[in-house]
N, CA, C and O atoms as a DFTB+ gen file, in Angstrom:
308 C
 N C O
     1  1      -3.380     -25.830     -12.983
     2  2      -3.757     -24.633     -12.262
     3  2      -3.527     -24.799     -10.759
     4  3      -2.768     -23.940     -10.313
     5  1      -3.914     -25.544      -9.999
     6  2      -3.745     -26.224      -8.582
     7  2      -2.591     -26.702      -8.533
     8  3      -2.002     -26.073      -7.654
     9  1      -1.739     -27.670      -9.099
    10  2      -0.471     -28.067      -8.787
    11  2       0.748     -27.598      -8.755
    12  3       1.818     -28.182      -8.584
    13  1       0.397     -26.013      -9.012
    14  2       1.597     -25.094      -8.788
    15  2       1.063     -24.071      -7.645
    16  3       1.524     -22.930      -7.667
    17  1       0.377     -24.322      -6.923
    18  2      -0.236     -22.838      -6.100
    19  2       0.497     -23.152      -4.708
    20  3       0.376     -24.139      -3.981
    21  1       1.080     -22.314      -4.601
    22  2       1.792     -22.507      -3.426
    23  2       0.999     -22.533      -1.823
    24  3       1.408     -23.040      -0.779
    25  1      -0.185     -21.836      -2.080
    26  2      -1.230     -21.656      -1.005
    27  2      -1.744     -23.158      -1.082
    28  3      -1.860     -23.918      -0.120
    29  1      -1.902     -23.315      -1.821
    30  2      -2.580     -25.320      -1.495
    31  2      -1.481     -26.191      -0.971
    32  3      -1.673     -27.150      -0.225
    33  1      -0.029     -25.694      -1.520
    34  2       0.810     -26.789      -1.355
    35  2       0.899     -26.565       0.353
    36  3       0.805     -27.598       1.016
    37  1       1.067     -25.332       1.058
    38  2       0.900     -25.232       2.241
    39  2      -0.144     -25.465       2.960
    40  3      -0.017     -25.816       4.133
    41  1      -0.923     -25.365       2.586
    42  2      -2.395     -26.091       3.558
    43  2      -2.152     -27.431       3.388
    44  3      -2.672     -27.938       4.382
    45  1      -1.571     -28.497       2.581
    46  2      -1.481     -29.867       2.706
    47  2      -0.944     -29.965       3.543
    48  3      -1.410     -30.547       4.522
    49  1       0.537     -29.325       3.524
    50  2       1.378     -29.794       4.481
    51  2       1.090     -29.079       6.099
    52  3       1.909     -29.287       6.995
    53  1       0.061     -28.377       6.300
    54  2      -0.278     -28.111       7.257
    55  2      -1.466     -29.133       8.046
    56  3      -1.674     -29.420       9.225
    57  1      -2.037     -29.465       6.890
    58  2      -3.062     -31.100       7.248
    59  2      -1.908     -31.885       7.613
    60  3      -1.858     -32.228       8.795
    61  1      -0.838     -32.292       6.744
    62  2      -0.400     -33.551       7.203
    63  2       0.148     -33.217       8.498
    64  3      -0.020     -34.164       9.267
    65  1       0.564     -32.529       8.879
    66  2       1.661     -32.436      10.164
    67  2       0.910     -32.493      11.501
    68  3       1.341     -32.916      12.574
    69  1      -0.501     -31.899      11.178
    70  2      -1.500     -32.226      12.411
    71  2      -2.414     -33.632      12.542
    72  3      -3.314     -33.918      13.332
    73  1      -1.608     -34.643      11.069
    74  2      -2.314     -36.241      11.430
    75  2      -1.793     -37.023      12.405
    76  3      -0.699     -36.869      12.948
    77  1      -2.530     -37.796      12.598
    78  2      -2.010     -38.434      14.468
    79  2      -0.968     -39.365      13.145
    80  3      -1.386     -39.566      12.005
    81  1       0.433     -39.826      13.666
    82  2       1.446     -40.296      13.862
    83  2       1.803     -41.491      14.443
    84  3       1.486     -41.517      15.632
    85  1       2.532     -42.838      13.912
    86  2       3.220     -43.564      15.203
    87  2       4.140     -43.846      14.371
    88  3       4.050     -43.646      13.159
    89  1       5.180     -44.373      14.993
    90  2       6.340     -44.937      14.962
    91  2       6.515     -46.429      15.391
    92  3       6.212     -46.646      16.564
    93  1       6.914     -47.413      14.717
    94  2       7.073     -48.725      14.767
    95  2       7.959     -49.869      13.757
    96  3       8.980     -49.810      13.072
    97  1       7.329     -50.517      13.964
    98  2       8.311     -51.721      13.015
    99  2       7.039     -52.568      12.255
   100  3       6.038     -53.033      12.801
   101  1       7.501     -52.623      10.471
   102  2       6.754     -53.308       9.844
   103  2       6.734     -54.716      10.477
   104  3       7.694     -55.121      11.133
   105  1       5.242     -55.711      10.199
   106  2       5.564     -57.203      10.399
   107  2       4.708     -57.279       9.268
   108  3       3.795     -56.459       9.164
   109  1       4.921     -58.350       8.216
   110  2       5.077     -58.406       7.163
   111  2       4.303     -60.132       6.607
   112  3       4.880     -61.217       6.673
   113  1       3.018     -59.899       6.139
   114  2       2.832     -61.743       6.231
   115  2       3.067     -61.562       4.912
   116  3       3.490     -60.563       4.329
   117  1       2.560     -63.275       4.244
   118  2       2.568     -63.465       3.114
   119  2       1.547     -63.173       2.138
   120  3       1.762     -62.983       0.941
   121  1       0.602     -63.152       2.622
   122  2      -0.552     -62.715       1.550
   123  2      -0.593     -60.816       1.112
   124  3      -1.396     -60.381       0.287
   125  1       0.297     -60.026       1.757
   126  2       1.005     -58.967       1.065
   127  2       0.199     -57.734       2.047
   128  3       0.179     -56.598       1.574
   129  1      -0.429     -57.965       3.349
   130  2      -0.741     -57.130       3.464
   131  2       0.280     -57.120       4.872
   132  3       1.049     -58.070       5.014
   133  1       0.252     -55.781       6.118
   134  2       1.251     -56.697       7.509
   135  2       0.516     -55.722       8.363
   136  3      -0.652     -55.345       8.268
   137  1       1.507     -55.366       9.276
   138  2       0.959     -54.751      10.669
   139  2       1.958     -53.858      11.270
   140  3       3.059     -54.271      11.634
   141  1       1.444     -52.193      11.412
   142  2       2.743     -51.634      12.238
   143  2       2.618     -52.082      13.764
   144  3       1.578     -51.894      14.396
   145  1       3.757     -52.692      14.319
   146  2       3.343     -52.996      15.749
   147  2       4.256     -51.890      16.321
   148  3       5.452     -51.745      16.073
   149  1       3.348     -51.006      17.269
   150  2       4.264     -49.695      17.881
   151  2       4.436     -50.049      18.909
   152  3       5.368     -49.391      19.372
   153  1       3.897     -51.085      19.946
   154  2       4.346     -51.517      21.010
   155  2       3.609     -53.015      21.338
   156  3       2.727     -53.367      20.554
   157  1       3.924     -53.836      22.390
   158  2       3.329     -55.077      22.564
   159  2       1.572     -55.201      22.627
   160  3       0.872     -56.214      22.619
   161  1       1.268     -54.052      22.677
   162  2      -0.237     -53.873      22.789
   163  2      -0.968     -53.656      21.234
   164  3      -1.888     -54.229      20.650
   165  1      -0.093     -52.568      20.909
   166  2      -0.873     -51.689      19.865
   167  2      -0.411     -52.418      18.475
   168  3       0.724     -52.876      18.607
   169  1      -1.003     -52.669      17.103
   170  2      -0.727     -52.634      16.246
   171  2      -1.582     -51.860      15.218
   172  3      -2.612     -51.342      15.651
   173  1      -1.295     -51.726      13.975
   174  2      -2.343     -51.340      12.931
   175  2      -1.997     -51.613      11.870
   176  3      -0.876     -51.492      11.376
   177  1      -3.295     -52.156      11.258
   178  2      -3.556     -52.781       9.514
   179  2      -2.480     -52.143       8.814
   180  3      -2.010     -51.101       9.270
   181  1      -2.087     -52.594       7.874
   182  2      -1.067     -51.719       6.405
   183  2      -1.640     -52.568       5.662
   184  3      -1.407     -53.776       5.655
   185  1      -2.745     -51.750       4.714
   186  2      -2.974     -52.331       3.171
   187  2      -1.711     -52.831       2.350
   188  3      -0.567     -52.392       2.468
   189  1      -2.208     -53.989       1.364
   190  2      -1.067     -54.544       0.260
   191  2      -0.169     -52.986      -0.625
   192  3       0.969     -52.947      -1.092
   193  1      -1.172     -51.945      -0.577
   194  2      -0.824     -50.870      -1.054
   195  2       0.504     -50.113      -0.553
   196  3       1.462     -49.736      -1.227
   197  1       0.336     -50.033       0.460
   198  2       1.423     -49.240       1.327
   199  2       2.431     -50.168       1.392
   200  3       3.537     -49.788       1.775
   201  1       2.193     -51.714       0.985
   202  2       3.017     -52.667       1.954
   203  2       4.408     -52.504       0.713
   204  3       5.514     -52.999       0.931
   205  1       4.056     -51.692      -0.624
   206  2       5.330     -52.110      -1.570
   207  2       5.753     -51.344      -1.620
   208  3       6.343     -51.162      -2.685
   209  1       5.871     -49.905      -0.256
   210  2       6.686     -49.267       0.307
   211  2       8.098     -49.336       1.177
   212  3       9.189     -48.768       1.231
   213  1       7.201     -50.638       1.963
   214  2       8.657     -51.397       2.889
   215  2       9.047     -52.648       2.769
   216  3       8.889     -53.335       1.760
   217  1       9.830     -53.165       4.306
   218  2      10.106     -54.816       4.177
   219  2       9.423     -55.048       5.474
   220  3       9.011     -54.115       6.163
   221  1       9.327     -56.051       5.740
   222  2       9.100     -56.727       7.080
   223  2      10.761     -56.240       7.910
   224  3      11.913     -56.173       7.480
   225  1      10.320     -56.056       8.850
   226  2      11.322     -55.518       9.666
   227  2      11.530     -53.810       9.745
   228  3      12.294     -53.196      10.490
   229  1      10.845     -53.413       8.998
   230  2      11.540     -51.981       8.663
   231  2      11.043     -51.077      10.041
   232  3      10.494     -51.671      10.969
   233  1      11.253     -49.764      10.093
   234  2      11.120     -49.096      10.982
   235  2      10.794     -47.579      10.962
   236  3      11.538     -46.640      11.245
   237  1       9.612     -47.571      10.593
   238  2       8.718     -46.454       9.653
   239  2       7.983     -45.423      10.971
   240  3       7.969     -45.645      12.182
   241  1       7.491     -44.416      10.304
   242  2       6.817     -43.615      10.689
   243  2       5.330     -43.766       9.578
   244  3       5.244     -43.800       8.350
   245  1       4.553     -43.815      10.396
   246  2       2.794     -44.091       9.528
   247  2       2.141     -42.897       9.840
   248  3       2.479     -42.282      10.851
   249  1       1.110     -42.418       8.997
   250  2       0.057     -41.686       9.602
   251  2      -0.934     -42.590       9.543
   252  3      -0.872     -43.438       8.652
   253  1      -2.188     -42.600      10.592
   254  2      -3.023     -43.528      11.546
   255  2      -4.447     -42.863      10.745
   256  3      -4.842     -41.709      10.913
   257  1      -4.871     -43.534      10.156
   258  2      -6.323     -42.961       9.471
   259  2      -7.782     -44.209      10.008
   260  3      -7.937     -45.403      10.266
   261  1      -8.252     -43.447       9.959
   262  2      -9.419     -44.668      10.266
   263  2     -10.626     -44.765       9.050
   264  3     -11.369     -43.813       8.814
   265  1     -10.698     -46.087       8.309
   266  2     -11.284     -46.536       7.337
   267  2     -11.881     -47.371       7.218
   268  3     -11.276     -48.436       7.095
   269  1     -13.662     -47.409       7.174
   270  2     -14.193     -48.515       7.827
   271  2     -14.764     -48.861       9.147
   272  3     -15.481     -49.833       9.387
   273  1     -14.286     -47.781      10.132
   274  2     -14.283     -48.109      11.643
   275  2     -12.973     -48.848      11.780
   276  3     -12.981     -49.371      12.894
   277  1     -11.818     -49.131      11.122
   278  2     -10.892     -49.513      11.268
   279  2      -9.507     -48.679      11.328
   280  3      -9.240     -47.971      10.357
   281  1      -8.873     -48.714      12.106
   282  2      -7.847     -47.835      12.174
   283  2      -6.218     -48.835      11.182
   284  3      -5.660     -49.923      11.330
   285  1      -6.071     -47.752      10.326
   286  2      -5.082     -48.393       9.285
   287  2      -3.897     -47.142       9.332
   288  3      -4.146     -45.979       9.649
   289  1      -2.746     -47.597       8.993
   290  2      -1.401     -47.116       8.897
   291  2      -1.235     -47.167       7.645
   292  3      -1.143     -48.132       6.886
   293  1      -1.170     -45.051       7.303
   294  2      -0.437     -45.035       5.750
   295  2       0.954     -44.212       5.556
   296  3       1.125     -42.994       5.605
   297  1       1.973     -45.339       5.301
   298  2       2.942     -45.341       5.231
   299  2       3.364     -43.803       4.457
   300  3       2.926     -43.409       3.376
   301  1       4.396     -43.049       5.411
   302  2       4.709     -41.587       4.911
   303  2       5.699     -41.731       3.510
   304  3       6.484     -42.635       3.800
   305  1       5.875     -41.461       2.737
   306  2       6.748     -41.420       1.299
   307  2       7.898     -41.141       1.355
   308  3       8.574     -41.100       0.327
């Protein structure tokens, strides 16, 4: 009933487009989780979840959610 309504599908995409955004480069450890670093200052968490989206090195666009009091990067699809 919901997954065809075109009025919901547009209010999502009207949420997503007003989520704060960055742009950066995956860094990638071994225990599977890494870090978008958007500049020498800034980085943010990427759960193991998001992480089997990219590689280390890659060069993504995240939306910036805060979970925990923690600000985490979820990788756009």
């Amino acid at each position: 009933m919901f997954q065809d309504n075109p009025l919901l599908a547009q209010l999502k995409q009207q949420i997503q487009e007003n989520l704060p955004k960055k742009e950066g480069t995956i860094k990638a450890t071994e225990k599977g989780f890494g870090f978008l670093e958007v500049d020498a200052k800034n980085s943010f968490f990427i759960p193991p979840p998001y992480m089997k989206k990219c590689m280390h090195g890659d060069k993504v666009v995240a939306i910036i959610r805060t979970e925990k009091e923690r600000e985490v990067a979820e990788l756009k699809s």
